[in-house]
N, C-alpha and C positions, 0 to 999 in steps of 0.2 A: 806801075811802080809798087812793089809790095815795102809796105811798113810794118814796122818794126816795135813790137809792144813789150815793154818790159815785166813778165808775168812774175815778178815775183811779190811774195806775200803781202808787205806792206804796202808797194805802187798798186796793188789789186783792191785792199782795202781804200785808200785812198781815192782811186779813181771811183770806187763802186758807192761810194761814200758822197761825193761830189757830183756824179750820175744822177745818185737817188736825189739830193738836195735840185738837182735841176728841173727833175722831174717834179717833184713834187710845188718845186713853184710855177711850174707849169700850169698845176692841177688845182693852184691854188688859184693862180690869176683867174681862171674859168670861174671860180663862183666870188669875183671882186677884195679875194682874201692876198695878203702876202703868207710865206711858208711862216717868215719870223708872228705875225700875228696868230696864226694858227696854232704853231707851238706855245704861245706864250698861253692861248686858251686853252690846249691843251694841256699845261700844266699846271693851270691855276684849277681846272675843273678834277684833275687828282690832288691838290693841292690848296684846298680854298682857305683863305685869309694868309695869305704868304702876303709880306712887302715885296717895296717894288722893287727892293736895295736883294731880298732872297731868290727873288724873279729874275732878278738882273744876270747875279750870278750862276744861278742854274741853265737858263740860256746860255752864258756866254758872252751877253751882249753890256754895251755900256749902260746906267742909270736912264741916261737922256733920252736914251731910244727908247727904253721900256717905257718912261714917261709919256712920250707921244704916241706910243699905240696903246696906251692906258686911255691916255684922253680922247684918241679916236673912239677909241671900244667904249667908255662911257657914253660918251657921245652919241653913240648908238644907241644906248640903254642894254649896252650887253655885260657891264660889269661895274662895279661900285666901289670908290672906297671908301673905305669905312675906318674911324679911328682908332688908335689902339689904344688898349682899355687900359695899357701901362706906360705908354709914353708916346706923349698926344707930338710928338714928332714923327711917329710913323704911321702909314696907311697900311689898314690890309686892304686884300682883291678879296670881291666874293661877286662871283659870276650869278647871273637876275636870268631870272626866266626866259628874258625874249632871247638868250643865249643858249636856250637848249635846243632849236631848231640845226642851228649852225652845227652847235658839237656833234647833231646827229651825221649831218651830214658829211664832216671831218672824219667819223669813225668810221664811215663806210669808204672817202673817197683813201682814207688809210689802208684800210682793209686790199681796194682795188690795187692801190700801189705796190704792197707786199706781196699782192698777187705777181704782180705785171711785173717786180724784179726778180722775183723766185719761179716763174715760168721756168720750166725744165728741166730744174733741180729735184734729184730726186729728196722723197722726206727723209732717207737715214741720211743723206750727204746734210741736208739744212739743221738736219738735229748734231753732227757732229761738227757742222761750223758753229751752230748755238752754242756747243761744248767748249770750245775750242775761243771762241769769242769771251764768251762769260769767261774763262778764269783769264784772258789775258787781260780782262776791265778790274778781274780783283787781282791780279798783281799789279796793274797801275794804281788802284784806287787804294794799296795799303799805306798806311799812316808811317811806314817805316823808311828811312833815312836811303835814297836810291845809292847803289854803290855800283863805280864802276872800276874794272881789273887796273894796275898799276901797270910800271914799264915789266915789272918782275912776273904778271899773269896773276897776283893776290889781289880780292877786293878790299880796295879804299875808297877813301873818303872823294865827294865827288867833287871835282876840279873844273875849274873852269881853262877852256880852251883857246881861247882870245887873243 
């Protein structure tokens, strides 16, 4: 029975998207990590004294989650918080020593990943999807008002469809 894949841009992105995320908590399980705790040290270690409220949202994820894999990751003595020096209702993260073993090893098991999805892609094809990727994250990520065409083909204001 031959199936049927829908190759176009966005279902591509999407699935390849989804792929990577499975893979990568594949590779996470292997060394006792989840991908969400991985990321979260991964972005606190470009990112240190972030709250957990800036954490949250940069993941994606709810407060409470990032809560529990804070106190895990403490727990471990891999990250700390610490108070903030202007309003003792927030914690920053700042990632302790015995966490740099871990990061090393995140950056390489990264490294393999990036490998293992980009196998057989040539480099000017991955440098014109890099192209091609980056400006569609800054036309999403501009601060401007989305607009979409009216019945007439003009952009307006956007409507809800409901």
């Amino acid at each position: 029975m031959s199936e049927h894949y829908d190759h176009t841009l966005f279902s591509l992105l999407h699935d390849v998207a989804r792929l990577t995320r499975v893979e990568a908590d594949k590779r996470a399980r292997v060394h006792g990590m989840t991908r969400a705790a991985w990321s979260l040290m991964a972005s606190l270690a470009k990112n240190p004294g972030m709250s957990q409220k800036e954490l949250a949202d940069l993941l994606e994820l709810e407060p409470i989650s990032v809560a529990r894999m804070v106190d895990r990751l403490e727990a471990h003595g891999m990250l700390e918080r610490r108070a903030d020096a202007s309003d003792r209702r927030i914690w920053r993260l700042h990632m302790l020593p015995a966490a740099e073993p871990i990061l090393k090893k995140m950056a390489v098991m990264g490294e393999a990943l990036g490998a293992f999805v980009t196998q057989g892609v040539a480099p000017s094809v991955r440098d014109a999807m890099v192209e091609g990727l980056t400006q569609m994250k800054m036309n999403l990520t501009q601060k401007t008002e989305s607009m979409v065409p009216d019945s007439t083909g003009q952009a307006g204001a956007v409507r809800e469809v409901v």
